[in-house]
MIROKE-507273 format. One line per 5 residues: for each residue x, z, y of N, C-alpha, C. Coordinates in pm, whole numbers, plus 50000, padded with zeros to 5 digits. Atoms other than C-alpha are relative to their C-alpha. Example, Ala and Ser with C-alpha at 12.3 -4.5 7.8 and 13.67 -1.06 7.14 Angstrom:
50089:50000:49881:51230:50780:49550:50090:50000:50120 | 49918:49994:49881:51367:50714:49894:49923:50073:50109
REM end
This chain:
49983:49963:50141:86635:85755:55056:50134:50069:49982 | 49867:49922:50013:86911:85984:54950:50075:49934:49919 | 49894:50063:50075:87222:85852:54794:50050:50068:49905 | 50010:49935:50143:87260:85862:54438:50176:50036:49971 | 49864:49883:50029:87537:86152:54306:49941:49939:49855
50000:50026:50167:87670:86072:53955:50091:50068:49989 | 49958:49905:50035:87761:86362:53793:50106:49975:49862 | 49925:50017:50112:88021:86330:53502:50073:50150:49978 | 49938:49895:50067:88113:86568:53242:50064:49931:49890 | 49928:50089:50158:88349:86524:52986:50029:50107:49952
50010:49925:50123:88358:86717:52695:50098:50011:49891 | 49926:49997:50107:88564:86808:52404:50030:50136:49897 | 50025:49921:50016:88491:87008:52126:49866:50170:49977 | 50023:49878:49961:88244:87241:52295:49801:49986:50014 | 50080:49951:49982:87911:87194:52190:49842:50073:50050
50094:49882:49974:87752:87516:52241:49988:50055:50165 | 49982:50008:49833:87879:87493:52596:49927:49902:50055 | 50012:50136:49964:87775:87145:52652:49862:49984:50070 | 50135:49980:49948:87401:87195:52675:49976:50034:50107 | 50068:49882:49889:87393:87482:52928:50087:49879:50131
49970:50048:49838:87630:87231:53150:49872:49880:50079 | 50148:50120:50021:87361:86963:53079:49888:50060:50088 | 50140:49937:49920:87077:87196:53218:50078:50016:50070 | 50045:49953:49853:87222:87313:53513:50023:49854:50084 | 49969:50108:49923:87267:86956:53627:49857:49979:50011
50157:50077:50028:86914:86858:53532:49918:50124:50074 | 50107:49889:49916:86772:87164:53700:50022:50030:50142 | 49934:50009:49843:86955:87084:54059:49837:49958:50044 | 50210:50029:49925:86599:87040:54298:50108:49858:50120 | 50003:50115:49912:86820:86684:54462:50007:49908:49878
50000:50181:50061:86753:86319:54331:50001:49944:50096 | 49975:50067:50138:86851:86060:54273:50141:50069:49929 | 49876:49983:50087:87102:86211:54005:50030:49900:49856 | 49953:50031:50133:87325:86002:53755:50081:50125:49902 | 49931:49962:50029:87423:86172:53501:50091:49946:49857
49954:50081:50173:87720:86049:53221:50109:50106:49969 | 49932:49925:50063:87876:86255:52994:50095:49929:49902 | 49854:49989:50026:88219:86199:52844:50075:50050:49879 | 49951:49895:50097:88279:86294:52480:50166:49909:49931 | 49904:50054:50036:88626:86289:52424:50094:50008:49838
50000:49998:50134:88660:86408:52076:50068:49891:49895 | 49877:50091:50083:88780:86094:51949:49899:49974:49854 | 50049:49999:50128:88480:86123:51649:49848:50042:50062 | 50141:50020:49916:88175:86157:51857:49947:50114:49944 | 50080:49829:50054:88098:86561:51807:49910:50024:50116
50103:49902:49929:87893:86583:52051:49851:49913:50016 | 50073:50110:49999:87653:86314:51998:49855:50103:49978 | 50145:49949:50042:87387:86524:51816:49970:50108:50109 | 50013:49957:49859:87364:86725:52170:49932:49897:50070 | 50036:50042:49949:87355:86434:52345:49866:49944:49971
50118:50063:50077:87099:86235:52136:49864:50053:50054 | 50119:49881:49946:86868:86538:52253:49953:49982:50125 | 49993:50065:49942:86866:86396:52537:49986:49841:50100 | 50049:50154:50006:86802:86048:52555:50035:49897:50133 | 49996:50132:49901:86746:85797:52858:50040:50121:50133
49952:49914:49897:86846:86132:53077:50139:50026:50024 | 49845:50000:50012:87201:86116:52998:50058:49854:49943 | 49986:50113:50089:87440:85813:52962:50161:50048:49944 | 49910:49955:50124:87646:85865:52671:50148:49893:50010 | 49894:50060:50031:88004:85750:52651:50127:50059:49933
49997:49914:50132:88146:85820:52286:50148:49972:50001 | 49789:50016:50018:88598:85798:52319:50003:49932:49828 | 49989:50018:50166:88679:85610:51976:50125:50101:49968 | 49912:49931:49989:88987:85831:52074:50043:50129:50073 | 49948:49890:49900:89135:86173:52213:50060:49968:50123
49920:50022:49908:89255:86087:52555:50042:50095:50093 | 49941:49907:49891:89307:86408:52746:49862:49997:50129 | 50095:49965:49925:89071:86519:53062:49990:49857:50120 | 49964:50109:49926:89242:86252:53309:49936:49861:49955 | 50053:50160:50094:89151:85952:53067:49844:49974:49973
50140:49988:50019:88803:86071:53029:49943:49988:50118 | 50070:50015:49898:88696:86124:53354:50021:49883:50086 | 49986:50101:49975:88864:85789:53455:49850:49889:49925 | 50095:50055:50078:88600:85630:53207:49868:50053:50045 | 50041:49966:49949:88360:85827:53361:49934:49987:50140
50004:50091:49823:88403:85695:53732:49969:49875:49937 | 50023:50141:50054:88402:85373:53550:49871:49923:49974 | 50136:50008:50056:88086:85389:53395:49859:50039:50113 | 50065:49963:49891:87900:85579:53714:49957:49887:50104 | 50026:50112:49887:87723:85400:53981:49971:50062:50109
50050:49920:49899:87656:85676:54202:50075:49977:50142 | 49954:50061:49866:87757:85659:54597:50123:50120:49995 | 49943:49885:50016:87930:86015:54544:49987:50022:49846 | 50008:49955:50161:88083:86168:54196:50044:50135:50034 | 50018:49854:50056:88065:86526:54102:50031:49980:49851
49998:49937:50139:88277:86638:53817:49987:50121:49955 | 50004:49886:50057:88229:86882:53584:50011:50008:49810 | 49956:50004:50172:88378:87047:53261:49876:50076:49938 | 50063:49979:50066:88179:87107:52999:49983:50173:49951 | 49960:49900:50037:88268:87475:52997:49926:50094:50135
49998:49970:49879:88178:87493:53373:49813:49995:50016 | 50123:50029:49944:87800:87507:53589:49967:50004:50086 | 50046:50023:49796:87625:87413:53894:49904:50088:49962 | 50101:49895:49966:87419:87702:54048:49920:49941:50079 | 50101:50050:49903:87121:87648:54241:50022:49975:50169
49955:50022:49888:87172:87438:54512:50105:49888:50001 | 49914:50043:49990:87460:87276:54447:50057:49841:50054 | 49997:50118:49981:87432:86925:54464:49904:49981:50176 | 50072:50016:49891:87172:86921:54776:50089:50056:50111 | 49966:49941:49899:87374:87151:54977:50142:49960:49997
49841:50100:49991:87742:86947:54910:49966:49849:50078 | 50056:50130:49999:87564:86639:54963:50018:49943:50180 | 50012:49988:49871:87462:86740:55318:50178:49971:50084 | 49896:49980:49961:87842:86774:55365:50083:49863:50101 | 50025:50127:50040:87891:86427:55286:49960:49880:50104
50071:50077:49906:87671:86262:55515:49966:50015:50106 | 50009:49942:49886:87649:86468:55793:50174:49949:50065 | 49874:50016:49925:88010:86378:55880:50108:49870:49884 | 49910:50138:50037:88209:86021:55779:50128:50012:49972 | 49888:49998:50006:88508:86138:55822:50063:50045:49853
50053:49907:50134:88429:86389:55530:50005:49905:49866 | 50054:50069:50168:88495:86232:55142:50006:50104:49931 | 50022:49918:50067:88521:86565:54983:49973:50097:50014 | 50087:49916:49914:88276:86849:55019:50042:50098:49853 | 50014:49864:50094:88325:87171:54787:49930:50117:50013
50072:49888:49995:88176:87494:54739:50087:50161:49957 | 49951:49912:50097:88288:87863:54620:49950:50022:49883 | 49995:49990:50174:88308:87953:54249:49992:50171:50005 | 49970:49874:50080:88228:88275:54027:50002:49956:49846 | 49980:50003:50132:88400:88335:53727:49960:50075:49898
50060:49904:50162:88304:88477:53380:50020:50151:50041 | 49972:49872:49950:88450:88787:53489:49975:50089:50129 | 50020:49973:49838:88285:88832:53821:50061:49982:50065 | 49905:49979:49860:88553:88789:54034:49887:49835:50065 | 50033:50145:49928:88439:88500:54277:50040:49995:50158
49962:50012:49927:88565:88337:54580:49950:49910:50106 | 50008:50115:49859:88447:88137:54927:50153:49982:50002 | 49918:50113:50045:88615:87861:55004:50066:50080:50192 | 49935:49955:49903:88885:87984:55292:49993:49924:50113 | 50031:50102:49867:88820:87817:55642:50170:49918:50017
49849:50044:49943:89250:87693:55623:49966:49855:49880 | 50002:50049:50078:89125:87489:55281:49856:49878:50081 | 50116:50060:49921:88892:87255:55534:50096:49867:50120 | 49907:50095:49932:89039:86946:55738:50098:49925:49979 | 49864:50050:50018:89364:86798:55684:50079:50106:49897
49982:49887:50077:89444:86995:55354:50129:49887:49935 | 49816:50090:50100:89799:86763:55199:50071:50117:49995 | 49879:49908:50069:89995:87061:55237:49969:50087:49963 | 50064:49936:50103:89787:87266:55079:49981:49992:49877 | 50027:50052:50102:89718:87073:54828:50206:49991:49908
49874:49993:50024:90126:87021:54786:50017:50136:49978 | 49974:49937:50070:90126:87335:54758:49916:50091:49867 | 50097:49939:50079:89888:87432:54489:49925:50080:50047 | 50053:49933:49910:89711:87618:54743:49858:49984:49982 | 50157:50063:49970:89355:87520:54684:49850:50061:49970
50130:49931:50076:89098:87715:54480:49922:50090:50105 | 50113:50085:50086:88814:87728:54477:49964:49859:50026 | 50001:50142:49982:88865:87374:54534:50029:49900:49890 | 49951:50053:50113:88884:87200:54219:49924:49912:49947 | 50139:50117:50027:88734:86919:54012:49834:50043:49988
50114:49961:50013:88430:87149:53939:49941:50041:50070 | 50047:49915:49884:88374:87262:54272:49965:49825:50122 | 49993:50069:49935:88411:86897:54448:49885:49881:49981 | 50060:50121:49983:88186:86622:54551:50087:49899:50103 | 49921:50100:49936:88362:86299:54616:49928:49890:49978
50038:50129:50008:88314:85986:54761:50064:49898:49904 | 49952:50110:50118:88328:85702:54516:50114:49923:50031 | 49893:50060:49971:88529:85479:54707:50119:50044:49988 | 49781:49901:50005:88858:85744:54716:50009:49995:49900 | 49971:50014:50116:88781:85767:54387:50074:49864:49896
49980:50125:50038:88817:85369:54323:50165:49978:50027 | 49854:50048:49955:89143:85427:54498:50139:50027:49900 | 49901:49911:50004:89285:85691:54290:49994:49912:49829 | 49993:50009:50121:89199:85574:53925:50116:49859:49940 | 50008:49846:50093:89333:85576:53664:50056:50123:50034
50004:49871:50023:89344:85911:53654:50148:49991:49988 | 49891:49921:50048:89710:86057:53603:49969:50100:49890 | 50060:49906:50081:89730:86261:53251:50128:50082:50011 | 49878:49889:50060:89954:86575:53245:49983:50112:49941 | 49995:49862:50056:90018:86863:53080:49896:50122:50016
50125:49884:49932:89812:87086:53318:50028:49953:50144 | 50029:50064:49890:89744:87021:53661:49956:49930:50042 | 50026:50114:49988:89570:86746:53651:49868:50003:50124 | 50090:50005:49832:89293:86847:53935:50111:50016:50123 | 49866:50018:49868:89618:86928:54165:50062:49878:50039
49984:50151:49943:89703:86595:54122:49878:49906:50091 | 50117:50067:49939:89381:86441:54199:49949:50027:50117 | 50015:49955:49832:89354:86643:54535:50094:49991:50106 | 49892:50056:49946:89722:86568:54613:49920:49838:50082 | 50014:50165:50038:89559:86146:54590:49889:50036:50099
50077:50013:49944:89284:86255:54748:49948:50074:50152 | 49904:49986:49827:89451:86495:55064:50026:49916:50082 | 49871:50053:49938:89639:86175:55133:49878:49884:50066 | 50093:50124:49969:89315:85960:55203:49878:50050:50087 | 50110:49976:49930:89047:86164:55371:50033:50160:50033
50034:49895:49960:88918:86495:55501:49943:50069:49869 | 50120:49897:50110:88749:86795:55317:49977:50113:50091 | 50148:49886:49953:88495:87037:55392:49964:50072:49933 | 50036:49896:50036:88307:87292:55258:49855:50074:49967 | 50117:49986:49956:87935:87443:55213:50101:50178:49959
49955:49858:50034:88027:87850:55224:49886:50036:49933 | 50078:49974:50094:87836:87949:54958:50070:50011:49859 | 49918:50025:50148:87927:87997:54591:49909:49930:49936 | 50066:50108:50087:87794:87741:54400:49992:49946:49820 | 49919:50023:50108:88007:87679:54103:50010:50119:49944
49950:49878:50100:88049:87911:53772:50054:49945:49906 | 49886:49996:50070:88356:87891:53612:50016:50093:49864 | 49916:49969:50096:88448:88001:53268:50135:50014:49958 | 49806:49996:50076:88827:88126:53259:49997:50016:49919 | 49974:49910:50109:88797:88276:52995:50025:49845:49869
50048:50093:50101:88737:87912:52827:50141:49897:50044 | 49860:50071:49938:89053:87776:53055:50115:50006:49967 | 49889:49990:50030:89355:87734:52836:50073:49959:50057 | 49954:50093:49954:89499:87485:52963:50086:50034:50130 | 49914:49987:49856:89577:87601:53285:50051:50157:49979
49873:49884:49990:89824:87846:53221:50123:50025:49896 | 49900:50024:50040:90146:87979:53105:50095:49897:49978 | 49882:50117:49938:90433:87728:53030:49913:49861:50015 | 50059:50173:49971:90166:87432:53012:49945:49984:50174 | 49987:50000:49880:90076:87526:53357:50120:49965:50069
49894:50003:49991:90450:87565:53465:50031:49819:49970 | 49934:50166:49954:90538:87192:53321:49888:49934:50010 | 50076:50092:49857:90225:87031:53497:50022:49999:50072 | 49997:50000:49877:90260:87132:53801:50177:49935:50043 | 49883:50106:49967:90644:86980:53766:49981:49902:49997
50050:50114:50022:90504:86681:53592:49939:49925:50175 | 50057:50030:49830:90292:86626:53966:50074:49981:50072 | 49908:50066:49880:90579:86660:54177:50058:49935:50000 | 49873:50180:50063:90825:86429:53975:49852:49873:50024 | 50079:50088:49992:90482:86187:53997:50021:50007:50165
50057:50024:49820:90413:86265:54379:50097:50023:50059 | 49844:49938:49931:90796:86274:54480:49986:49909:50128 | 50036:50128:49865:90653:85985:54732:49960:50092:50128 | 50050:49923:49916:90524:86229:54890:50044:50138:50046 | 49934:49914:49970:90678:86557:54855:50158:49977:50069
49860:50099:49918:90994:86326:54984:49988:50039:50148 | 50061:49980:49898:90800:86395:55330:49993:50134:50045 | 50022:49839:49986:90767:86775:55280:50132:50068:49949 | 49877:49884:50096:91142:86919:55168:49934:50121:49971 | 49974:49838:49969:91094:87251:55274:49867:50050:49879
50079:49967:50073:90750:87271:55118:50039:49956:49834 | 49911:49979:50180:90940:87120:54769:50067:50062:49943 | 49896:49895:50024:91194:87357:54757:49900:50150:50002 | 50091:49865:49983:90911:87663:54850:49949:49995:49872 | 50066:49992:50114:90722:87547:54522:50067:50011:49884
49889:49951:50087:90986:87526:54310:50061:50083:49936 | 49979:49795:50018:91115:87849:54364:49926:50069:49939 | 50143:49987:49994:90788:87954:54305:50017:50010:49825 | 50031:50017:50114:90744:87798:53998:50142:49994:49896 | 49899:49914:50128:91082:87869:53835:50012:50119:50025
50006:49943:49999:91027:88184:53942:49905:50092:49906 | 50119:50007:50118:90695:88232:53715:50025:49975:49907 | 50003:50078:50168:90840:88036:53431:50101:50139:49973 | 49882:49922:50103:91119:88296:53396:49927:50155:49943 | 50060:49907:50080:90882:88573:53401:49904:49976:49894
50055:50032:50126:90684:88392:53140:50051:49981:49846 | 49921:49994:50127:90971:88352:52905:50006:50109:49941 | 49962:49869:50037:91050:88715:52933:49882:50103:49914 | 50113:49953:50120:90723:88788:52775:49989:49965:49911 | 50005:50061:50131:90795:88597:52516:50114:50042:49925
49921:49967:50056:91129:88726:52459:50039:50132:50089 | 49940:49935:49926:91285:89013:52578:50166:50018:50087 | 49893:50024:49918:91622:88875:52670:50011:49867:49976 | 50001:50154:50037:91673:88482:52690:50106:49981:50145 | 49937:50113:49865:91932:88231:52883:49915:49933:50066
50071:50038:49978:91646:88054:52936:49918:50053:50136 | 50063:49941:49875:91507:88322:53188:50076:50027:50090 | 49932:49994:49948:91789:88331:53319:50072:49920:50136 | 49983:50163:49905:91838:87988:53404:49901:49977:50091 | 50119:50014:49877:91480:88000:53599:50017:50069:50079
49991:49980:49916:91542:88237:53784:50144:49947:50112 | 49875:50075:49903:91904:88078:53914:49930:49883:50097 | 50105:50127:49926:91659:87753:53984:49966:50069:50143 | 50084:49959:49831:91436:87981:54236:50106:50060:50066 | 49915:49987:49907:91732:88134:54383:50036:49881:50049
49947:50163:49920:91884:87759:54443:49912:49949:50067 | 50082:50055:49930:91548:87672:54575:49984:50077:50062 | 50061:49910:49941:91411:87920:54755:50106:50015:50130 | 49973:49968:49848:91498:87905:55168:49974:50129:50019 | 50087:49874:49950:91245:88174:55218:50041:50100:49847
50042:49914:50129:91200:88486:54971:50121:50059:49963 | 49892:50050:50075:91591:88459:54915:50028:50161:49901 | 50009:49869:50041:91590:88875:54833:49925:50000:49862 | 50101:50086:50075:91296:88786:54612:50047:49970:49864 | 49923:50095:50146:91478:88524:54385:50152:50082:49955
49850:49925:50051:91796:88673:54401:50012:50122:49917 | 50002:49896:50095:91730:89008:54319:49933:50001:49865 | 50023:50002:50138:91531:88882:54013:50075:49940:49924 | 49855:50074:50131:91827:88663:53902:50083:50115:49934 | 49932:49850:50004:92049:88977:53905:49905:50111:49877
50036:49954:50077:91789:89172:53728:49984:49965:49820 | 49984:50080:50123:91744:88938:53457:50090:49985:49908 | 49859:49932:50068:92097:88998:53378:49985:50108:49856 | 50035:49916:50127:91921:89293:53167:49865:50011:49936 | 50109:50012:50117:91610:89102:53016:49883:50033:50105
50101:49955:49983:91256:89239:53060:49997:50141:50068 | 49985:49826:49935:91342:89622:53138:50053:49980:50139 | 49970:49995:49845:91555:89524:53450:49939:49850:50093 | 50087:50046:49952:91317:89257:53563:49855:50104:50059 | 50140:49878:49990:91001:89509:53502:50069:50097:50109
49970:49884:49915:91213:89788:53703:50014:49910:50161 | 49980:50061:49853:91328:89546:54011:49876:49969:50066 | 50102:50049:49909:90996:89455:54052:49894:50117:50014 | 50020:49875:50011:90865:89796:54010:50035:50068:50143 | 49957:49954:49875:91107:89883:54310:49980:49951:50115
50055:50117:49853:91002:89599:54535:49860:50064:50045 | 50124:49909:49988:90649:89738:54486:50021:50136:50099 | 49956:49830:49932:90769:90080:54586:50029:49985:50153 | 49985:50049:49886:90880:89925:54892:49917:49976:50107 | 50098:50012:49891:90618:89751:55017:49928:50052:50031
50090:49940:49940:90403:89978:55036:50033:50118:50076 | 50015:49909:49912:90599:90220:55178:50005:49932:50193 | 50017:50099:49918:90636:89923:55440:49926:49985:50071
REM end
């Protein structure tokens, strides 16, 4: 008998989305599937959806807003499946999905998390890179991962039992959960695209709420990045490097962008040309940012 996958979605808000994630779960060709959905709303908006529904979905109504982390903790909670598959309410499994992760799964022990590639709203779409397969922690440390993400992953329950609750941050909150779940098993892969993503529906993950998640994670997982300097200091850089050009779109001259880029110079081993010359540029705002990096361009390609 095949071992039952419990699928969890959690919701908020959305609906007109909600349904279509509903069908493509219910139209996967493997059983046994649980499926429990997750409305986090805080006022139970998505009830008259679910209701539609009935003894095919099990309903679990938040009396409160808790964020994505808090939901899908409640979620595992409520599941009984041997393997969980999440998914946002924004997101959908393509044909196949569950049968051909599954295989992943059980064909190999070592294996607790099996993923797939993703296409997004916008066509772009990606297989899953043969380096994102095996012993992935410093990958995962470094935000390195996609198309590897909660909507792309089938995990064993048990890692899951290990990791909950959930961590809630800002943004990042699947980077965390693959950090927790790098540090405990293997991952794998079916090459195929499986998963369809809605960016277009993905606030969350970006600009400065991106930026202070992905700090939020490392001040949480300093247990661990404690183990990796070099790779803490590489991300860093990185990511005060991003925040300063994110300010500068917001302003055209700020201390503030100023100060990020000093950060990725102080961090940054590697790149040091990189950080430096954008500290220096920054000196004159947006125009001598836009031109330095204008000239780097010019560079590499004559390179």
């Amino acid at each position: 008998m095949n071992p039952l996958i419990s699928v969890v979605i959690t919701t908020y808000y959305r609906n007109e989305l909600l349904e279509e994630a509903i069908e493509s779960v219910l139209a996967q060709d493997y059983e046994p599937v649980e499926l429990v959905v997750v409305d986090d709303s805080g006022e139970g908006n998505a009830e008259p959806v679910l209701d539609r529904y009935g003894d095919e979905v099990t309903s679990v109504i938040r009396d409160r807003n808790g964020g994505c982390s808090v939901a899908r903790t409640d979620g595992i909670e409520r599941s009984t499946g041997e393997y969980v598959h999440f998914l946002d309410d924004d997101d959908l499994f393509l044909e196949g999905k569950l049968s051909k992760t599954v295989d992943v799964l059980v064909d190999d022990p070592d294996v607790g998390v099996a993923y797939s590639g993703v296409r997004q709203d916008n066509g772009w779409q990606r297989r899953p890179p043969p380096e994102m397969s095996g012993d992935v922690l410093e990958r995962t440390l470094r935000f390195e991962t996609f198309p590897c993400y909660t909507g792309s992953m089938l995990i064993e329950r048990d890692l899951l039992a290990e990791t909950i609750p959930l961590a809630q941050f800002t943004a990042a909150n699947d980077s965390d959960l693959m950090i927790q779940l790098a540090r405990r098993t293997r991952f794998d892969y079916v090459d195929e695209v499986l998963t369809f993503n809605r960016r277009s529906e993905s606030r969350t993950w970006t600009g400065l709420n991106k930026i202070e998640g992905m700090k939020q994670v490392i001040d949480a997982r300093s247990d661990v990045y404690d183990r990796y300097p070099e790779i803490r200091r590489a991300v860093l850089a990185e990511i005060y490097y991003k925040e300063g050009h994110i300010r500068l779109r917001e302003d055209r001259w700020t201390t503030e962008a100023i100060a990020c880029f000093a950060r990725a110079a102080r961090s940054g081993t590697e790149n040091r040309l990189k950080y430096g010359g954008a500290l220096i540029a920054s000196l004159f705002g947006r125009p001598g940012v836009k031109t330095a990096a204008n000239a780097r361009d010019a560079v590499g390609k004559l390179t």
